[in-house]
C-alpha positions as CSV (number, residue, x, y, z in Angstrom):
1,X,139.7,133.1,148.8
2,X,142.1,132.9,146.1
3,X,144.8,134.7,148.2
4,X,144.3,132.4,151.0
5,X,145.6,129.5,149.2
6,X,142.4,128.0,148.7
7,X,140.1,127.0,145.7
8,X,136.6,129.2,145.5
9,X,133.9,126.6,146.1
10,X,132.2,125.7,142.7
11,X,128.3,125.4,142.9
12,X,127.2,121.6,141.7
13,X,124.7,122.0,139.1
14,X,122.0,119.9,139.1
15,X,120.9,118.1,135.9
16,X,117.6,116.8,134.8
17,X,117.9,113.1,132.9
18,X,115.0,113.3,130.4
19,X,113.7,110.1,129.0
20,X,113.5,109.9,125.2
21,X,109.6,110.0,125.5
22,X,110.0,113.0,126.5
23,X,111.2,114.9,123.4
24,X,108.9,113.0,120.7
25,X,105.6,114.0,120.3
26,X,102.1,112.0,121.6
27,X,101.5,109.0,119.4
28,X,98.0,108.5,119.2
29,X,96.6,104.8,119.7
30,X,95.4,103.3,117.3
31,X,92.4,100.8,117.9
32,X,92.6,97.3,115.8
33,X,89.4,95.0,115.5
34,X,89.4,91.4,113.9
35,X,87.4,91.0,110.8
36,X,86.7,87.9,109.2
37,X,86.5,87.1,105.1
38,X,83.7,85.4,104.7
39,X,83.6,84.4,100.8
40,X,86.0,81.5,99.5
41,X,88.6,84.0,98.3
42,X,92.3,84.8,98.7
43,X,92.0,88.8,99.3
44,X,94.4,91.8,99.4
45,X,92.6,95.2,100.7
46,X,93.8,98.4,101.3
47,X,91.8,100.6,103.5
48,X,90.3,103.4,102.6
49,X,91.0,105.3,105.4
50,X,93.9,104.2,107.0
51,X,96.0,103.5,103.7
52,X,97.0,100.3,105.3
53,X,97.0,96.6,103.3
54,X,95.2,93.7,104.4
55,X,95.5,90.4,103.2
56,X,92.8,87.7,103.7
57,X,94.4,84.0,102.9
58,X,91.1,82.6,102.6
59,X,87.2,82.1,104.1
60,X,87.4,82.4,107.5
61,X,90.9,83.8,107.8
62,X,91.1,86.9,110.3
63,X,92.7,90.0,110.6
64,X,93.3,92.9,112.4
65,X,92.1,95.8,111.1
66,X,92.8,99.5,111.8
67,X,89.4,100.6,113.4
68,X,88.9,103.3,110.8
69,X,88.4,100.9,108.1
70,X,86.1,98.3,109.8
71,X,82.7,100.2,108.8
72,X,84.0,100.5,105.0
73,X,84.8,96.5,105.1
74,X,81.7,95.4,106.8
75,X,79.8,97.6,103.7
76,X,81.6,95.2,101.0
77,X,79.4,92.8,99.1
78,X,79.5,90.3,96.6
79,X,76.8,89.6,93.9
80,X,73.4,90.7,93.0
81,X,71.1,89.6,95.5
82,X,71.3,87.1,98.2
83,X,69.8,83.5,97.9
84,X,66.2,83.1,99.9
85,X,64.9,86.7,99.4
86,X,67.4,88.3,101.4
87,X,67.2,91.8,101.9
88,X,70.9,93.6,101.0
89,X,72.4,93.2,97.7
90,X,74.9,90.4,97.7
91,X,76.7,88.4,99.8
92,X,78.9,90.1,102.7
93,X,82.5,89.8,102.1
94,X,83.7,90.6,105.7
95,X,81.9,90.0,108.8
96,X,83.2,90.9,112.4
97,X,85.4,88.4,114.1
């Protein structure tokens, strides 16, 4: 081809655009729930299981909470006994929202 004056043909190649999602590895989800404080109380946690801080500004204030540590939450109580014969030991601290 050369000798004939002309260029050789050069084959296009074809390239693939990857998105940037494509290189970095599956995040997994994770699943918040709101959880209410129920005491009158000004409250920083940090979760047992996710490591994560949560702060409560006071009774009634709610926040979302990494789904791994809702269980422990809910199992927090205040005080001996409840008033009226109740059956748990102590208040509940947290209560779902």
């Amino acid at each position: 081809m050369e000798s004939a004056g002309k260029m050789p043909k050069h084959r296009t190649q074809r390239i693939d655009h990857k998105k940037e999602s494509d290189f970095l590895a599956p995040v997994e989800e994770i699943h918040r729930v709101k959880i209410a404080l129920c005491i009158d109380a000004r409250m920083r946690v940090t979760g047992k299981y996710s490591g994560q801080e949560y702060l409560f500004e006071k009774a009634g204030a709610v926040v979302d909470v990494d789904a791994t540590d809702v269980e422990w939450l809910l199992e927090k109580r205040q005080g001996e006994r409840q008033c009226c014969g109740g059956t748990e030991p102590g208040n509940r601290v947290f209560q779902l929202a």
